[in-house]
C-alpha positions in Angstrom: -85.7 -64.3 39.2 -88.2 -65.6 37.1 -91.6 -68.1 36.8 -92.1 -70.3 33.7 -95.7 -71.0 32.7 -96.5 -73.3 30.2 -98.7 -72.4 27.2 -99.9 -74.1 24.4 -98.3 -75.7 21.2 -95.1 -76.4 23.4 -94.8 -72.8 24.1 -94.0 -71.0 27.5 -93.7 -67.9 29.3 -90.9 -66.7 31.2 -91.6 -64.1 33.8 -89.4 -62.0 36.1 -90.6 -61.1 39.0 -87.7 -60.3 41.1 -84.5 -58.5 41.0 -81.0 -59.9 42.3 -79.5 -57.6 44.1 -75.4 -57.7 45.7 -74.9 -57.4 49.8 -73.4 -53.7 48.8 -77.0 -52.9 47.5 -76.2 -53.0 43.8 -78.8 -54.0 41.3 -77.3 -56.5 39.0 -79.8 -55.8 36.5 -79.2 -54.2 33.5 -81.5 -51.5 32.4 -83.9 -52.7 29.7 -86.1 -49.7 29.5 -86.7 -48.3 26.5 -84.8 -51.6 24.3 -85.9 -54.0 22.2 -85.7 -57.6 23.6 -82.8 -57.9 20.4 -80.6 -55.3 21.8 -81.1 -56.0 25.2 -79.8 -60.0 24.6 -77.5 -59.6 21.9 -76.3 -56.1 21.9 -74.7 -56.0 25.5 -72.8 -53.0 26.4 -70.3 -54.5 28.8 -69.7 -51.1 29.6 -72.9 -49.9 30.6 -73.1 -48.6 34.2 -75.6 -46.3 35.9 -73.6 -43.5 37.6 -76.3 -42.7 40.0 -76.7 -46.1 41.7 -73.2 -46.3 43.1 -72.4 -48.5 45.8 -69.4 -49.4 48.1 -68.5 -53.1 49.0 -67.7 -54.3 52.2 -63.8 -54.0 51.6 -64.6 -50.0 50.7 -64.1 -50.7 46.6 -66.2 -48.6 44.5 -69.2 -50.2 42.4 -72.4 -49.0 40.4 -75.0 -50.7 39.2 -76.7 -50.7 35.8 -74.4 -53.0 34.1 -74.5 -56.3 36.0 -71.5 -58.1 37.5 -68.4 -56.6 35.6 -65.2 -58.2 35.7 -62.4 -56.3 37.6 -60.0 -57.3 35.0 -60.7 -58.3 31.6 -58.5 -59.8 29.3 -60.1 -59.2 25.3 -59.6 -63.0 23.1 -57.8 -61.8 19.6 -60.0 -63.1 16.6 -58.2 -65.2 14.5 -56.7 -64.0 11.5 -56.8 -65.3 7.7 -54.2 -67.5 8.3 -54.8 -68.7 11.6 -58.1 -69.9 10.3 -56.8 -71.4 7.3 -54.3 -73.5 9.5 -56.9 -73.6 12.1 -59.3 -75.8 10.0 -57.0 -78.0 7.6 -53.5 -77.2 7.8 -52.5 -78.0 11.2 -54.3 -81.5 11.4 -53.3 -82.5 8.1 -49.5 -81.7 8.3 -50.3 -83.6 11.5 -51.7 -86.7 10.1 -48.9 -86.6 7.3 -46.1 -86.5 9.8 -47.2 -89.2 12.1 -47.7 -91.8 8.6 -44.1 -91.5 8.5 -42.5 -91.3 12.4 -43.8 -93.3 15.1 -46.8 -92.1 17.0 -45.3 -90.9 20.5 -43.5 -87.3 21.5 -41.3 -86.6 24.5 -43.6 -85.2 27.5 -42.7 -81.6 27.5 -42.7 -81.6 23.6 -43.5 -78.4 22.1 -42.1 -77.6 18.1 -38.8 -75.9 17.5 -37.3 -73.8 14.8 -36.9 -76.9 12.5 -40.5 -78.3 13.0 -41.8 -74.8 11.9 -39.6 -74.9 9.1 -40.8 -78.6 7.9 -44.3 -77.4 9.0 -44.2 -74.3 6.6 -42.8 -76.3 4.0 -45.3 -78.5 3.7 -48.1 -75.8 3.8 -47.0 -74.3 1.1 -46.4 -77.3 -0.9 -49.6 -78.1 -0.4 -51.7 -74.7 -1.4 -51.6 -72.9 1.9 -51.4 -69.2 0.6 -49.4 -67.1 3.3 -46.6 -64.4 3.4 -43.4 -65.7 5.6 -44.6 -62.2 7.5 -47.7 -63.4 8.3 -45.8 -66.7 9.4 -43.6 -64.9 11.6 -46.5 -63.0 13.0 -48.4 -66.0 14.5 -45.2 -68.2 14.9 -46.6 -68.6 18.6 -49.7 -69.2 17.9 -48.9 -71.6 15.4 -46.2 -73.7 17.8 -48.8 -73.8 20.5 -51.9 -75.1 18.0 -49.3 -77.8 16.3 -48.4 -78.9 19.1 -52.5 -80.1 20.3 -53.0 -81.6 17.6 -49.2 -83.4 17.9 -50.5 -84.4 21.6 -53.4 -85.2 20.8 -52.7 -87.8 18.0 -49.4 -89.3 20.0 -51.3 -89.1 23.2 -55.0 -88.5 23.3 -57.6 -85.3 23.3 -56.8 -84.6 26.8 -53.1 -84.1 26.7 -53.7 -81.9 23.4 -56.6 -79.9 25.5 -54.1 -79.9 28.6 -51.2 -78.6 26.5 -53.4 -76.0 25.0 -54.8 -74.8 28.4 -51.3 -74.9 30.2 -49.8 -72.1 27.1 -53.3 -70.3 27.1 -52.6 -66.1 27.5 -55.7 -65.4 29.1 -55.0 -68.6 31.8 -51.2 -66.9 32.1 -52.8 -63.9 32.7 -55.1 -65.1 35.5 -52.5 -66.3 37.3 -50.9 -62.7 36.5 -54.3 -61.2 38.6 -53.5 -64.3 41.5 -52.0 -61.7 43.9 -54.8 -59.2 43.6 -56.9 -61.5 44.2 -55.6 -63.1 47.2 -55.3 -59.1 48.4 -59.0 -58.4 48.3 -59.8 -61.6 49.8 -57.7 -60.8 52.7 -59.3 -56.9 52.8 -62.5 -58.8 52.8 -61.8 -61.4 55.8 -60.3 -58.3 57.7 -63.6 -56.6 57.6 -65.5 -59.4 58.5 -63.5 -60.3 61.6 -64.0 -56.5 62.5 -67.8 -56.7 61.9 -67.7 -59.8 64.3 -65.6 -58.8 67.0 -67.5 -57.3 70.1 -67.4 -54.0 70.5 -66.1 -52.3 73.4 
C-alpha cells in the first residue's frame, strides 16, 4: 500500500506504508532487503519463496511467502525464432496483401491454410528474399498456419476476427482450459470448507 506526495519540478514520492497480506497469513511482499531498487523491479525471481513463512490456505494447500502471488501452473511463452520474426514483421502481411490483389477479399468462416497454401506461401517467400531452410519451415509450420491465417482474417474480415482466430489456436489459452478441471476442484474444496466454517456446531 502506498501514499504519493507531490514534490517539486513535477516530481513525486511514493511511499509504502503497508503490507498486503493473504487470509492464510502470507505476506505477498517480496523481500527487498539488501537489493537495489534495479534488481528488485526488473530482476524478479519468480521463484523466490521464503521457506520459513509457510502458510496453509483454507482448502489445506501448502503456501510460503517471500515471493508474492505465484501461479499454481505456469505455462513459459517460446521466444520467436529467426524466422518467425522475419515472417512475423514482413513476410506474413505482404504475401497477404499480394494474395488478396489477385482473389477476392473474403474466406470461408472456419478458414485456416492447408498444405497447398503453405506451399504457395513458401514459394513466394523465397522468391521474394526470405532466407529460410525447408527445416526451419517444417519446424514452425504451425506457427506459421496459425499467424497467416490473422492476417488472412483480418484483411477478408476485420482486426477482430484475425485477433479472435489468433486467441481461439493460442497454446497457452488451450492450456488454460487444460487446468479448467483443477480449477473447478479447488473451488469446490474451498466452498466445502466454508460451508463447514458456517455450519453450527453441535
Amino acid at each position: 500500500m502506498q501514499t504519493v506526495y507531490p514534490l517539486s519540478d513535477n516530481t513525486a514520492l511514493a511511499l509504502t506504508w503497508a503490507h498486503f497480506y493473504t487470509p492464510s497469513g502470507r505476506l505477498i511482499q517480496r523481500d527487498y532487503a539488501k537489493k537495489s531498487f534495479y534488481q528488485y523491479y526488473f530482476r524478479r525471481d519468480e521463484n523466490a519463496r521464503n521457506p520459513v513463512d509457510v502458510k496453509t490456505t483454507e482448502g489445506g494447500r501448502t503456501v510460503y511467502g517471500g515471493g508474492g502471488i505465484t501461479p499454481d501452473e505456469k505455462f513459459e511463452t517460446p521466444k520467436l525464432d529467426r524466422v518467425q520474426i522475419e515472417l512475423f514483421r514482413y513476410g506474413l502481411f505482404n504475401y497477404t496483401r499480394s494474395y488478396f490483389g489477385t482473389h477476392p477479399a473474403t474466406l470461408p468462416k472456419g478458414w485456416m491454410p492447408d498444405d497447398q497454401s503453405l506451399i504457395e506461401l513458401k514459394a513466394y517467400l523465397k522468391s521474394h528474399g526470405t532466407v529460410f531452410t525447408d527445416q526451419e519451415f517444417d519446424k514452425n509450420r504451425d506457427w506459421i498456419k496459425r499467424y497467416l491465417a490473422k492476417e488472412m482474417y483480418t484483411t477478408a474480415f476485420n482486426v477482430d476476427e484475425g485477433d479472435t482466430m489468433i486467441a481461439r489456436t493460442d497454446p497457452e489459452v488451450e492450456k488454460a482450459l487444460e487446468m479448467m478441471p483443477k480449477a473447478t476442484a479447488l473451488l469446490e474444496s474451498a466452498k466445502k470448507v466454508i460451508v463447514q466454517r458456517m455450519s453450527p456446531q453441535r
